[in-house]
N, C-alpha and C positions, 0 to 999 in steps of 0.2 A: 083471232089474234088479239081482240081489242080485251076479250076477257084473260087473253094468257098477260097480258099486260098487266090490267088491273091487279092478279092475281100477283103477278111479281111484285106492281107497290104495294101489297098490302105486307106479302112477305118481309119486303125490305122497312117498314114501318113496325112492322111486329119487333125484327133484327132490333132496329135501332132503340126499339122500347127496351126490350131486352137488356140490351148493354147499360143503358139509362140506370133502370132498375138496380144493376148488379154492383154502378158507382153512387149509390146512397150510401149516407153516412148521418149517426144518429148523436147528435151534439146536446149535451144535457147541462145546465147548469142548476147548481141544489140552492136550492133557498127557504123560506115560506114567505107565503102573500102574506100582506098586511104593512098597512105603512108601517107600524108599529115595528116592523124588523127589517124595513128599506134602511140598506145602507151599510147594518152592522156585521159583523166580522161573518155570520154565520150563513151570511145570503152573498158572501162573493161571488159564488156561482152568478147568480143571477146576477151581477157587476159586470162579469167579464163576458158572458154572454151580452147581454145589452149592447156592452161597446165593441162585441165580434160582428153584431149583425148590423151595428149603426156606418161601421166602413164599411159596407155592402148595402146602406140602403134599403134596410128587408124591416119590414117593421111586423112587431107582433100583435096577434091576432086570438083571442081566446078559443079554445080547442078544448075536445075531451081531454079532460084530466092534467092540462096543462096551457100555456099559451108559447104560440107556435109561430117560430118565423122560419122563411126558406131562403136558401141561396145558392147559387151554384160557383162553384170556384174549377175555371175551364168546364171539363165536360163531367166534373163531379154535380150532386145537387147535395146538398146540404139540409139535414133537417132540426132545427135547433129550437129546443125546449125549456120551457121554465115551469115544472111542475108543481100545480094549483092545489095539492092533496095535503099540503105542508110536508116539513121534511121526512116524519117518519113515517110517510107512506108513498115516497119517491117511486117507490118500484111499479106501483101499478100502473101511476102513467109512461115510465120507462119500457116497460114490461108491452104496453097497449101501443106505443111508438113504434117500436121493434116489430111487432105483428102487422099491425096495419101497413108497415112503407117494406117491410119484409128487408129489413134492413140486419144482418148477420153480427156477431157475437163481436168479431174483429175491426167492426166498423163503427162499433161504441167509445164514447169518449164521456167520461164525466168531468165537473169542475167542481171542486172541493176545497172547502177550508180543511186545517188539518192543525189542530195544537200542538201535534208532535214535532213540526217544523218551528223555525224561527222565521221571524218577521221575512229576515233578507231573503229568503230560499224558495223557490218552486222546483217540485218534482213532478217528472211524469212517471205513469209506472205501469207496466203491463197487467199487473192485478196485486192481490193480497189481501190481507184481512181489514173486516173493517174498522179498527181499533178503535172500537166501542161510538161508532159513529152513524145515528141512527137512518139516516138517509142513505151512505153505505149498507148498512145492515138489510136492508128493505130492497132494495135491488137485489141484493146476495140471494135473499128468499123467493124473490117471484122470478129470477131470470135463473137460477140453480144453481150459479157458480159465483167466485170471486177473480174470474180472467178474464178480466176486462179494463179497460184501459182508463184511469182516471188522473187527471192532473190535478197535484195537492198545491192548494195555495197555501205556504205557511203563514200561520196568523199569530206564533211567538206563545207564552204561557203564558205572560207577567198580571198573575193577579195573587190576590192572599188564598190559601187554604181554607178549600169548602166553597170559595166565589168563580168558580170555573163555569155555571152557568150565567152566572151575572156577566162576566166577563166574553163568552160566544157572543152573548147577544149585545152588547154593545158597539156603539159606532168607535169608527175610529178617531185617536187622538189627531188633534192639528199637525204636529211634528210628526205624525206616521203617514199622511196623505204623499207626500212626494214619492215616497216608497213604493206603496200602494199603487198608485198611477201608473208608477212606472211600471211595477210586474202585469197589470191589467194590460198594458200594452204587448209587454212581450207574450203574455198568454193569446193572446188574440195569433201573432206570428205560430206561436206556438200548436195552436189549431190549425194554422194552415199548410205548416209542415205536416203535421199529423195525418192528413189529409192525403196531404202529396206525396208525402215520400215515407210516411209508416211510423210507426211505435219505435222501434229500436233508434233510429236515422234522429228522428227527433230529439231522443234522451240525448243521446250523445254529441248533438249539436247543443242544448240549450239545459242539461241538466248543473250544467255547473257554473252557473250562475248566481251573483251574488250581486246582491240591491245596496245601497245605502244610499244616504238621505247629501252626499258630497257631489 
């Protein structure tokens, strides 16, 4: 009896790893290391990341191919990345995340700048192309597809013709911080609906959202 025992808790621990397992979810923010790029338009990711894990208390930790905080939200575990490869090689530690926590295609979430948007605006979107945006692009290649779930932070266009690099990589203005803040805030809710209650439930609570600085 004492072995049918034992044998049931292991079952029932196996069980509940099981389930464990099957509520991971792979949180990515795009950026590149270097102080040199803390801060500006093109490392939001890594902004709103920071302050999704900072209300949870989960601090990061360097890892293959990325630095790595965890958190669980209820009986979810969360695994949240700031990939070390710079941006246009996102995908291999994306790619290397996803394999090691066996974390499924639908349980991806990226966080993205995006020029095609304006300052006030965040979309969430279930996939699409990566409109010429090379840490998109690099996921697309090593994970095979473009279904997958990423939240575009708009970061507006306003620069001269030909300075659209100079412009990603710059910090933001004084008078754009308020803005900024605030969408960083809502994108953090916004993960956790993502979480909770899915891609679609999300969009349609918070896609029509509009920031300003009043």
């Amino acid at each position: 009896m004492a072995a049918f025992g034992n044998w049931l808790g292991f079952r029932k621990r196996n069980v509940l790893q099981d389930k464990s397992d099957r509520m991971k979810y792979l949180i990515v923010g795009l950026g590149n290391i270097g102080e040199e790029y803390a801060h500006t338009r093109h490392n939001i990711g890594f902004d709103v990341v920071d302050a999704f894990c900072s209300g949870y208390h989960a601090a990061f930790s360097p890892g293959r191919l990325a630095e790595v905080a965890t958190c669980k939200i209820r009986s979810r575990t969360l695994v949240v990345i700031k990939p070390s490869t710079f941006m246009n090689l996102s995908g291999k530690a994306v790619r290397y995340w996803m394999d090691k926590e066996k974390i499924p295609l639908e349980r991806l979430l990226v966080i993205v700048d995006d020029l095609a948007l304006p300052l006030d605006t965040l979309r969430l979107r279930p996939g699409g192309a990566d409109a010429g945006h090379n840490g998109l692009k690099s996921i697309q290649e090593l994970i095979g597809t473009d279904r997958y779930a990423r939240l575009r932070f708009g970061i507006g266009n306003d620069y001269p013709k030909g300075r659209q690099i100079d412009f990603v990589l710059s910090r933001w203005r004084p008078e754009e911080m308020p803005v900024v803040a605030s969408k960083i805030e809502s994108c953090t809710t916004m993960i956790e609906s993502f979480v909770m209650a899915g891609t679609e439930t999300t969009m349609n609570r918070f896609n029509h959202q509009k920031f300003n600085n009043s």
